[in-house]
N, C-alpha and C positions, 0 to 999 in steps of 0.2 A: 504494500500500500504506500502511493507516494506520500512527502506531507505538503501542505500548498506552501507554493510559494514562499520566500522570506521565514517561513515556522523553524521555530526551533526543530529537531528530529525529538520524540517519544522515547519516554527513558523506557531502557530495556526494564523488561518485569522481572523482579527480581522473584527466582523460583529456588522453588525446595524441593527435593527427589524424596518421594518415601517408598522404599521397597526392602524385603528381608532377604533377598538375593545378590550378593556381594557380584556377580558378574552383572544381573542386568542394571543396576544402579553405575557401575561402568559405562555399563551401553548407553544408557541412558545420558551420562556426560556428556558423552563422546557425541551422540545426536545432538545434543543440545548446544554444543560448542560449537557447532553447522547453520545455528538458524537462526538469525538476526530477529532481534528483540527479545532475547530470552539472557537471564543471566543467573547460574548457578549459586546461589551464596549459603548451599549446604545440603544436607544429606540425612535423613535418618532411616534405620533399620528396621520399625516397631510404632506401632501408633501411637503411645505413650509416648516416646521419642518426638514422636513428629508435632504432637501437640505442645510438647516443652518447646521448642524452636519456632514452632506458627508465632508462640507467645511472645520469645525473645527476639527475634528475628523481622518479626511482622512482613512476611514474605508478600508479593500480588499474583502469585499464583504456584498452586502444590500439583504436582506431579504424584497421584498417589497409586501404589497399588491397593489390588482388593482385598488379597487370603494376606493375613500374615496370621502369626500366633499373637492368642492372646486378644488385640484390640485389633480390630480389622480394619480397613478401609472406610466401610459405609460408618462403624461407629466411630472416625472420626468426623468422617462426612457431618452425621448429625451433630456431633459436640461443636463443629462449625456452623451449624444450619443458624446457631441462635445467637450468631457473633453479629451486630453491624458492620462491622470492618474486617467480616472474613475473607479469605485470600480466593482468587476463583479456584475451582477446582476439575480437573481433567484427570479422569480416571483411567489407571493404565493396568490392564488385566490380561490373562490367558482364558478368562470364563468369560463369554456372554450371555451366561443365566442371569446377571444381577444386573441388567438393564432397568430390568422394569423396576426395583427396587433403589435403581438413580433417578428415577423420573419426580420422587418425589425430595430429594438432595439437591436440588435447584445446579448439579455438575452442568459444567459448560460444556464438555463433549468425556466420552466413552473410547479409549483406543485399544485393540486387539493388540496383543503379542505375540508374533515381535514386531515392533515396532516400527515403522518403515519412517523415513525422515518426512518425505513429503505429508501424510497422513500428519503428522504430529505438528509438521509446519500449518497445514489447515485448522488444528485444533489451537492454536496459538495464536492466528488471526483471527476465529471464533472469540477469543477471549478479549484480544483489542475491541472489537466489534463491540460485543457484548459492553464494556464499560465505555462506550462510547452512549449506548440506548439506555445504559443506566442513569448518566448522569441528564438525560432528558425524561424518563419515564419515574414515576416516584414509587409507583409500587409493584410486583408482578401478580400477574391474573392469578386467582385460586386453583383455574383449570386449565389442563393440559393444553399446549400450543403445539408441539413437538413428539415426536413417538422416537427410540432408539431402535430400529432393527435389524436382525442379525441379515447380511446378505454376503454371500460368498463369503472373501475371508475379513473382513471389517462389519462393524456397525454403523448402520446410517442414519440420518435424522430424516422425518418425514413431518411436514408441517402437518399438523389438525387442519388448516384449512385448505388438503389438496387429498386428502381421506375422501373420498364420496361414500361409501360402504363399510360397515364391520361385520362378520360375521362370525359364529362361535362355530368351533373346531375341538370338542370335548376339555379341554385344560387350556386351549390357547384360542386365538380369535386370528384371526386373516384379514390384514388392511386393503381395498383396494386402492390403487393409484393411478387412475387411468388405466390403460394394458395390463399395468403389473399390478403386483401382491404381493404382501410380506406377512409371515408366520409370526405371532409375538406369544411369548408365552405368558398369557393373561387369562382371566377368566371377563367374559364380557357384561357381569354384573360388574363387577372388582373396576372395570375397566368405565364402566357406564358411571360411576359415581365421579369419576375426575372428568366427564368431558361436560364443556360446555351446553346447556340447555338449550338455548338459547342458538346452539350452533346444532347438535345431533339431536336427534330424535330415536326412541327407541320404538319401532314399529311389530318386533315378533320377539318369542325368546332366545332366537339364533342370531337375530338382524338389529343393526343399528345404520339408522343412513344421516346425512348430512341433509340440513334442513331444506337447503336451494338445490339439491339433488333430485327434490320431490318433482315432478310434472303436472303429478294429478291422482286423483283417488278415483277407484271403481268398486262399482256394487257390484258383485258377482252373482247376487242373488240368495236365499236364505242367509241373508245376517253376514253372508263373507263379502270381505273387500279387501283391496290390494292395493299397494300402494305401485303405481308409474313411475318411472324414473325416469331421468334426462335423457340417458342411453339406449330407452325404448324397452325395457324389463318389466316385468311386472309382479313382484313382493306381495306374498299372502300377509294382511295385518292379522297380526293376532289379535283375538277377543279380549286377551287382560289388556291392548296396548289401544284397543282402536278408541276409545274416551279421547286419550291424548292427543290420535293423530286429527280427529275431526276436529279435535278442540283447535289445533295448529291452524284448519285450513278454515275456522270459522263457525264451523257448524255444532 
């Protein structure tokens, strides 16, 4: 990102590595000493560790892993959740089960291991970004904007408002995204209570669609009706849902 004209250049963030793996906290350097705006000013092995140093340190952003012994990852995640002046954080893992379990750690991005430079250069300019909307937006929405899901060999972000469809898949739900789809491992009630009202609609017990998704509603005849989609589909409403969906289009 250039800076305009005449600006000073943007102090690198000063970052902290947390990981209990003495090679990849190396590696870890070593990438980081490759990507402009980043600047190492320490290291810890253990979450306790790493919270003593958040303290003394007061880093703008933690590199953290997830498994370690003992204090993990996510719970430091949340011993930061309640700081005003916590450091961003981008979580660096070999699991992508604990995405959905970031979604509610406000992380600025999710990276696989091993780590690939470019990847983690993307997640570094997320994090600029990010404190760029921060210091114009005063507070974040209650509900989900963002989904993390697993594709090939990384996790991606998928906006809420480019979701048209959810649908449940026994333990997990399937986003669609135009063409494509993504597997999440969620439960689509679990999922239903973080997404915006006001944006999703829940029409059956398998299905969730996005509200401007709708086209229109059909009476099918004995009490069934179905919801129309943009892309010319046609969604059986369920009977516990269909109150809400009339209520949506007015009726």
């Amino acid at each position: 990102m250039s800076e305009p004209e005449g600006a000073a250049p943007a102090a690198p963030l000063r970052t902290l590595i947390v990981d209990d793996e003495p090679l990849a906290v190396e590696r870890m350097q070593v990438i980081c000493s490759r990507i402009e705006g980043i600047s190492v000013i320490g290291t810890a092995s253990d979450g306790q560790a790493a919270l003593r140093l958040i303290d003394a340190l007061t880093p703008d952003l933690v590199l953290l892993d997830l498994t370690m012994p003992e204090t993990d990852g996510l719970t430091v995640a949340r011993t930061l959740g309640g700081r005003p002046d916590a450091p961003a954080v981008i979580f660096v893992t070999a699991h992508d089960e604990f995405a959905v379990e970031a979604f509610d750690l406000d992380a600025v991005d999710y990276v696989l291991k091993p780590v690939a430079p470019d990847r983690l250069q993307r997640a570094v300019t997320r994090v600029v970004s990010r404190r760029g909307e921060r210091a114009q937006v005063p507070a974040l929405s209650q509900w989900l904007d963002e989904f993390w899901v697993p594709h090939r060999s990384e996790l991606v972000r998928v906006p809420a408002a480019e979701v048209q469809r959810i649908d449940a898949e026994r333990d997990y739900v399937r986003l669609h995204v135009g063409a494509q789809s993504y597997l999440l491992l969620q439960t689509i009630t679990s999922l239903e209570e973080r997404l915006d009202p006001e944006r999703f609609i829940r029409i059956h017990r398998s299905c969730i669609l996005q509200r401007i998704h709708v086209s229109g509603l059909r009476h099918e005849g004995l009490g069934v009706w179905s919801a129309e989609t943009a892309d010319g589909e046609a969604l059986r409403i369920g009977r516990t849902y269909l109150p809400g969906v009339k209520k949506m289009a007015g009726r």
